[in-house]
C-alpha positions as CSV (number, residue, x, y, z in Angstrom):
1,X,23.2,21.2,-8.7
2,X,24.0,18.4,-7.2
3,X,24.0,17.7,-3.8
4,X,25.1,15.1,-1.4
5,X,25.7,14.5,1.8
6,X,29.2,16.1,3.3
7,X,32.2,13.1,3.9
8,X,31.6,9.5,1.8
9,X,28.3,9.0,1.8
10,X,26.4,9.6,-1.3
11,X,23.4,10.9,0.6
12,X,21.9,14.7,0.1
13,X,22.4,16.6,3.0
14,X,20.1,19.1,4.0
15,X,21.0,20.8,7.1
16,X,20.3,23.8,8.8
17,X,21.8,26.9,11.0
18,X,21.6,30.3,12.0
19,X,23.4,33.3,9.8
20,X,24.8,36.7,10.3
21,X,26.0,38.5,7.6
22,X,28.0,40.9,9.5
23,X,26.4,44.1,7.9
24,X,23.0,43.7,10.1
25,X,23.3,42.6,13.9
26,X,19.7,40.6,13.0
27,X,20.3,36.3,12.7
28,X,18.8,34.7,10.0
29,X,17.9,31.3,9.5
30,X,19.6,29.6,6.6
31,X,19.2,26.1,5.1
32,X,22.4,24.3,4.0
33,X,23.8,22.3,0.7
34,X,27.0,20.9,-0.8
35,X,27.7,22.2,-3.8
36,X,30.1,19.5,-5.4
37,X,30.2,21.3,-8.8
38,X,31.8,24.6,-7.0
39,X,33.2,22.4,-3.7
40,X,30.9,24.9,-1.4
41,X,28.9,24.9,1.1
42,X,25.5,27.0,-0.4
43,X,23.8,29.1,2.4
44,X,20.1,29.9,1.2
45,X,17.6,32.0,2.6
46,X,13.7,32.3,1.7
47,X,13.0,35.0,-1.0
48,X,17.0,35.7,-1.4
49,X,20.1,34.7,-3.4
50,X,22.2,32.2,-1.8
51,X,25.2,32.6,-0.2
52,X,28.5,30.9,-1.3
53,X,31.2,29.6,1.1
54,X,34.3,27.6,-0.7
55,X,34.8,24.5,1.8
56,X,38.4,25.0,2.2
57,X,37.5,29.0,3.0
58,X,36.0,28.2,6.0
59,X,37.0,28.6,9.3
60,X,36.3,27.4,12.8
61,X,36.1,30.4,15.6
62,X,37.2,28.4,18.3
63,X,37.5,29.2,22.7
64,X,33.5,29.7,22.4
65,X,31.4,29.7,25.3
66,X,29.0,27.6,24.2
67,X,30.4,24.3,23.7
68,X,27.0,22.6,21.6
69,X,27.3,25.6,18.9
70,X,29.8,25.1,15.9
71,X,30.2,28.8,15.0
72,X,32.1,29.1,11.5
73,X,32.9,32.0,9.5
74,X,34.7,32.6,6.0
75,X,38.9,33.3,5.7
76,X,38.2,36.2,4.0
77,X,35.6,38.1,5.9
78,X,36.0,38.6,9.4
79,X,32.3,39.7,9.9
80,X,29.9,36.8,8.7
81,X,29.0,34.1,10.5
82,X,27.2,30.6,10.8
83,X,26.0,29.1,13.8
84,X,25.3,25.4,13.5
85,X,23.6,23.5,16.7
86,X,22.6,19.9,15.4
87,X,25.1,17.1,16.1
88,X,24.9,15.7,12.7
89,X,25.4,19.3,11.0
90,X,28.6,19.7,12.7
91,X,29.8,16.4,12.1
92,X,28.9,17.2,8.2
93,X,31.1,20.1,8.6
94,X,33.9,19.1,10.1
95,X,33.9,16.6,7.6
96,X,34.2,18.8,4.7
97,X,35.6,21.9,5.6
98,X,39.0,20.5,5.9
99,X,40.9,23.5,6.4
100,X,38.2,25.0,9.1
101,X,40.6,24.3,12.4
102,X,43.4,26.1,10.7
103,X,44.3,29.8,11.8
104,X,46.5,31.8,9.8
105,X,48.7,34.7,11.2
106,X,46.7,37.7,11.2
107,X,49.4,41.1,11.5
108,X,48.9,44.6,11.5
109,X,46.4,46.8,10.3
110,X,44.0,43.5,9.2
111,X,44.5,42.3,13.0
112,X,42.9,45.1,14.2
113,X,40.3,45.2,11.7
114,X,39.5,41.3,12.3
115,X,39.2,42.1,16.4
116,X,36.9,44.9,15.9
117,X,35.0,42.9,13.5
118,X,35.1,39.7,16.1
119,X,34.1,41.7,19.0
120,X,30.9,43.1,17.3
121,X,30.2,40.0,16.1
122,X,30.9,38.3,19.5
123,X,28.0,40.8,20.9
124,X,25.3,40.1,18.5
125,X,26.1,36.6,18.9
126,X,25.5,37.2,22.6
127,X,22.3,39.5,22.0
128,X,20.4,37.4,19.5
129,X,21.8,34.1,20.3
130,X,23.4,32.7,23.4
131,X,20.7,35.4,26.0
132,X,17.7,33.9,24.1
133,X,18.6,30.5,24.5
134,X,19.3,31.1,28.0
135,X,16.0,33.0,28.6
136,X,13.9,30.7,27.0
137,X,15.2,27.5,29.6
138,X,15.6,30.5,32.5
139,X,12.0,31.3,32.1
140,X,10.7,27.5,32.7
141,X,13.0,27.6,35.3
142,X,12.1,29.9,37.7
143,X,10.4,29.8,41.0
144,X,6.9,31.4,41.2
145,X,8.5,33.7,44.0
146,X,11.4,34.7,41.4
147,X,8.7,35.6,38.4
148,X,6.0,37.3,40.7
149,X,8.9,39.6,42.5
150,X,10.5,40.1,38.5
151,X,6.9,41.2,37.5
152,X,6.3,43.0,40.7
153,X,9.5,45.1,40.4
154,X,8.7,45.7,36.2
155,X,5.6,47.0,37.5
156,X,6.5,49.8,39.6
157,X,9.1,51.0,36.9
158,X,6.3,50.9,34.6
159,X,4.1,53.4,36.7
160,X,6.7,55.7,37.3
161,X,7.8,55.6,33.5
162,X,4.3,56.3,32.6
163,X,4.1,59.3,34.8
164,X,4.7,62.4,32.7
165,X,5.4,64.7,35.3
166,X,8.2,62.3,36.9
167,X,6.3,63.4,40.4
168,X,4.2,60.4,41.2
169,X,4.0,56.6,39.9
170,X,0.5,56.3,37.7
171,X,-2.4,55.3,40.2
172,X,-4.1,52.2,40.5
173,X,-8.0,52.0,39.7
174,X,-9.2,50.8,42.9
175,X,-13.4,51.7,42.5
176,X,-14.7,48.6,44.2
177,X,-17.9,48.2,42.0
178,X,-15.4,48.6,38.9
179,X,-13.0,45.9,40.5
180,X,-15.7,43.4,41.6
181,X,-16.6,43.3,37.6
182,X,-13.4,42.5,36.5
183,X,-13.3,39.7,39.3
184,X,-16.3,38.5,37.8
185,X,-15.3,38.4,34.2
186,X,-12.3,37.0,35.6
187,X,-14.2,33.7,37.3
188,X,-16.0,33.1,34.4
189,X,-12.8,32.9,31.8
190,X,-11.1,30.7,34.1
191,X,-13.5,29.0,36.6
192,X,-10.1,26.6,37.7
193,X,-6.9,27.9,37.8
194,X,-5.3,28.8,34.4
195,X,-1.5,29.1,35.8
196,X,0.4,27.5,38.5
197,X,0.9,31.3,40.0
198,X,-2.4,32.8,41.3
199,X,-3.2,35.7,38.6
200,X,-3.3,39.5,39.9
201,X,-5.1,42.0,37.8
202,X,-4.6,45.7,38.1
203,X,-6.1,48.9,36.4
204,X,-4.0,51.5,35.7
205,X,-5.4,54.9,35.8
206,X,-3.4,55.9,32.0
207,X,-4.9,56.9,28.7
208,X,-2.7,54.7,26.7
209,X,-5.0,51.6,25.0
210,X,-3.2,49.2,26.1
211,X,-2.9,45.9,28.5
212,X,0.1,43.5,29.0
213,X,0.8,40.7,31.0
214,X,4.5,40.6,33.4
215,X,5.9,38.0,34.7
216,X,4.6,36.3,38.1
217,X,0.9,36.1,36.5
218,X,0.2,39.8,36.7
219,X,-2.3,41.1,34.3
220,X,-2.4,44.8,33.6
221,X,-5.0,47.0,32.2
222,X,-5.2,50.8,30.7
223,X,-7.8,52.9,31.7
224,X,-7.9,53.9,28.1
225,X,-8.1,50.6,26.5
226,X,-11.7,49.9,28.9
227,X,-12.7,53.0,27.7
228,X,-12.3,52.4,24.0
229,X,-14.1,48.8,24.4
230,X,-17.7,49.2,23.3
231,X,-18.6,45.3,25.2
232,X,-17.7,43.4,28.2
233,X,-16.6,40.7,25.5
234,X,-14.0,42.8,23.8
235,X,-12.3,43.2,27.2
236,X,-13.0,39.5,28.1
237,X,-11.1,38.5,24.8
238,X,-8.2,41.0,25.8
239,X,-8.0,39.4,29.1
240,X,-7.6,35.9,27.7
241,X,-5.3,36.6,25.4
242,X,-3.1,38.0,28.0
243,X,-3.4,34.8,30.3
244,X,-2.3,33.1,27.4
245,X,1.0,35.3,27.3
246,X,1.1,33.8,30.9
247,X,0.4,30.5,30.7
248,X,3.2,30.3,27.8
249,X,5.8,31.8,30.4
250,X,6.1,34.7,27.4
251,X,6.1,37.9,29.9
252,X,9.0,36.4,31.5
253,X,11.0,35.1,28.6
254,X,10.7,38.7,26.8
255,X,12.2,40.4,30.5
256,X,15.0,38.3,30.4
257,X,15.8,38.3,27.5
258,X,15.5,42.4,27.5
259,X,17.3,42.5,30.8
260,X,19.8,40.5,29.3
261,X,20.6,42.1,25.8
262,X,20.4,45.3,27.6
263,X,22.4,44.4,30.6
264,X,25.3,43.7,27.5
265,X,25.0,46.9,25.5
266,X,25.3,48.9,28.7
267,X,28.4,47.2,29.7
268,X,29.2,48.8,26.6
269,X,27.8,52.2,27.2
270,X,29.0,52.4,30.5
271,X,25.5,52.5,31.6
272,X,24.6,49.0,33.3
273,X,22.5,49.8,35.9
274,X,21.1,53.0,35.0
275,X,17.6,54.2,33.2
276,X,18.8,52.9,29.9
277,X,18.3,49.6,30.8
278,X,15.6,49.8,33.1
279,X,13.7,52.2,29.7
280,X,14.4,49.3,27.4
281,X,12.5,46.7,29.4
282,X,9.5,48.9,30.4
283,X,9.2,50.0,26.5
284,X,9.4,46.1,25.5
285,X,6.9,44.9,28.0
286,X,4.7,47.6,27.4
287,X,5.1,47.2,23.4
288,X,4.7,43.5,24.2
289,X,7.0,42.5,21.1
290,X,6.2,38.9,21.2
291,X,6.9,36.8,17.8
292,X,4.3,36.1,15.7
293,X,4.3,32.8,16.7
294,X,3.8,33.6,20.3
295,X,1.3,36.1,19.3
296,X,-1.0,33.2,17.6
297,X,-0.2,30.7,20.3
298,X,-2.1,33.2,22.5
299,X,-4.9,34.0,20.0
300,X,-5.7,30.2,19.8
301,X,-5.6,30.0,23.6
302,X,-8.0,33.2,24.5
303,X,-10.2,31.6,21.8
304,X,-10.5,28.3,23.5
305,X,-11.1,30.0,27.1
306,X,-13.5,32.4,25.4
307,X,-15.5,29.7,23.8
308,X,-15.5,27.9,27.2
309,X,-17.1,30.4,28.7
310,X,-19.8,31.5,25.9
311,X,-18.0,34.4,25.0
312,X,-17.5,34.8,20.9
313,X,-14.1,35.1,19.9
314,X,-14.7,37.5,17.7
315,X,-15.1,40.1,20.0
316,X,-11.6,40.8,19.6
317,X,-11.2,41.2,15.8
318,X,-13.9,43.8,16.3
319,X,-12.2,45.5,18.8
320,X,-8.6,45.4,16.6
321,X,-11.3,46.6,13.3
322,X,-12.6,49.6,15.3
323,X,-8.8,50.8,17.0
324,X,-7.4,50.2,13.2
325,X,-10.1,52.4,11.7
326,X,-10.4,55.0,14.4
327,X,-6.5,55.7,14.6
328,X,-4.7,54.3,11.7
329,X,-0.8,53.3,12.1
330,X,0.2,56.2,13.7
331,X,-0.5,57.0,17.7
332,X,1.5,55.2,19.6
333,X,-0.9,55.0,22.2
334,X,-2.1,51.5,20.1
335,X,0.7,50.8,19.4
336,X,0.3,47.3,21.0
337,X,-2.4,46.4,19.1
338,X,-1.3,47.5,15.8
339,X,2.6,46.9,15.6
340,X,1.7,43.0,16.3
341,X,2.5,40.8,13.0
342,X,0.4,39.5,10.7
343,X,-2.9,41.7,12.3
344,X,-5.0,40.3,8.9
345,X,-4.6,37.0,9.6
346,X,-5.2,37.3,13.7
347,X,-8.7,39.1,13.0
348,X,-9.5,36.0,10.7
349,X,-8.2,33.5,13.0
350,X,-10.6,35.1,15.5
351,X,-13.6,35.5,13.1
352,X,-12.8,31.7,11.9
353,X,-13.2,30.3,15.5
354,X,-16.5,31.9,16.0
355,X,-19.4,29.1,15.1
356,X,-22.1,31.2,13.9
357,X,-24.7,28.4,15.9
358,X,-22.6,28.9,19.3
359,X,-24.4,29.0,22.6
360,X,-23.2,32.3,24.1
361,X,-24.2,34.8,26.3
362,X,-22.8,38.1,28.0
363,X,-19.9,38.0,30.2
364,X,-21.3,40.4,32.4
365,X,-24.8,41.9,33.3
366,X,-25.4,45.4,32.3
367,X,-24.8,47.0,35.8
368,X,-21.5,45.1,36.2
369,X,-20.4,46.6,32.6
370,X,-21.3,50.0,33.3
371,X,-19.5,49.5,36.7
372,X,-16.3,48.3,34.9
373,X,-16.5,51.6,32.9
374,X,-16.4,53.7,36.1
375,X,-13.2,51.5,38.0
376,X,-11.0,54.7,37.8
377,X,-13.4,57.0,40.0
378,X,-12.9,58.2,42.4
């Protein structure tokens, strides 16, 4: 194959953009060639056959809201599309695809199919494209106020959500002795402030093995995941990991983004402001569906903190060992533990940080971790 770059130059061209294949609503990330032998742009994809677009097959959708995206889809098929943001990417194209700003008359039968095929496409463009990139610059943006009243609000739908009988919002643990622990475990992770906000940490009085971090710098714990640690330094390197969620603005992105996707389908639905939409953002923040990336951002920083303090970071690939082996894949009650990706390689990033010749020391004295145990007595 050869490949050069698109217009006069005699330079490859290797661009990149973002691809929907109009059978699955999920984008994909595609690298981009010329083709001169065929006259096509080739659309590749890691582990999969490339995909073919003749140059003058290719068509500009044009009246888009977002004026930096070059959105481009084939004559033919009135589902798949391509999404290109560099400048230099849609100059190429432009370029090349010499017939992309033409639009032929579409009658009929194969009007309506195109419209139905445009308007789904239109809303996964807006679900998986246009409200990410707007959540992820919206989540730097906002005032502490904005985030701690976001988190506040997410966290009384979350105890009423979690209450089976639909009578009572799930308790907080509120046993001094219990709290004063946490406080302490607390002072020694992060002896200066970690986050601009100041963090708040509740207990909730719920079986489910499980703690999340919401947006505003609010830290939440499961009775049943304290109850399942077998050391202060497994709920330590918890509690780290979840600042780091914090300190990467993540609890925030994930809600708006959630509000946001959900907010579209239930324009759709007809159910905008009901308990669709406020169910889909308390199942995402308490399934904490971060990216992998995100997920090892906040690994790295809990290890850092944890070796700070004297705490090995191992503690938590022991904990994720024990939950693995004592409930498999199945219960959903860890299912924030073990539906993160790449689980392997996070127990031996953990293990890997862990200098065998560290200088560490418990967390919290025996009394204060016994205390921590009892938090939800009453």
């Amino acid at each position: 194959m050869t490949v050069i770059k698109i217009g006069a130059q005699p330079e490859a061209f290797a661009g990149k953009g973002i691809f929907l294949d109009g059978q699955s609503a999920a984008p994909r990330k595609a690298s981009l060639e010329i083709d001169e032998a065929r006259e096509a742009l080739v659309i590749s994809f890691e582990g999969d056959a490339p995909v073919f677009w003749g140059l003058d097959d290719i068509r500009r959708l044009r009246d888009q809201a977002q004026d930096d995206l070059m959105i481009l889809r084939l004559r033919d098929d009135p589902l798949a599309r391509l999404i290109l943001s560099a400048d230099e990417d849609k100059a190429i194209a432009a370029a090349r695809a010499r017939e992309m700003e033409r639009a032929p008359p579409v009658e009929g039968k194969r009007r309506l199919v195109l419209w139905g095929g445009g308007a789904i496409a239109a809303v996964a463009l807006m679900v998986f494209v246009f409200i990410p990139f707007l959540a992820d610059n919206l989540a730097g943006l906002l005032p502490a106020s904005g985030k701690r009243a976001l988190g506040e609000t997410v966290l009384e739908d979350l105890r009423g959500a979690l209450d089976q009988s639909g009578m009572n919002p799930v308790a907080f643990c509120e046993e001094s002795d219990g709290m004063a622990a946490l406080a302490a475990m607390g002072a020694r992770l992060f002896p200066e402030p970690p986050v601009e906000e100041d963090l708040l940490v509740y207990v909730l009085d719920h079986e489910m093995v499980n703690a999340f971090a919401l947006p505003g710098g609010i830290i939440v714990f499961m009775r049943g995941l304290i109850e399942e640690a077998q050391s202060a330094e497994e709920i330590a390197a918890v509690y780290a990991h979840e600042v780091g969620h914090v300190a990467a603005r993540d609890p925030s992105r994930i809600a708006l983004r959630s509000v946001g996707s959900a907010g579209v389908l239930g324009l759709l639905l007809g159910d905008f402001a009901g308990g669709a939409v406020v169910l889909f953002l308390t199942n995402r923040l308490i399934q904490a569906d971060y990216t992998q990336e995100a997920e090892a951002a906040a690994d790295a920083y809990s290890h850092r903190v944890l070796l700070e303090a004297g705490v090995r970071p191992d503690a938590m690939a022991a904990f994720f060992e024990r939950l693995r082996a004592e409930y498999g894949d199945a219960p959903a009650i860890v299912a924030h533990f073990l539906s993160h990706p790449a689980m392997e390689d996070r127990i031996a990033a953990a293990r890997a940080a862990t200098p065998e010749d560290g200088k560490y020391r418990p967390i919290l004295s025996d009394a204060e971790w016994q205390a921590l145990g009892r938090v939800c007595e009453r």
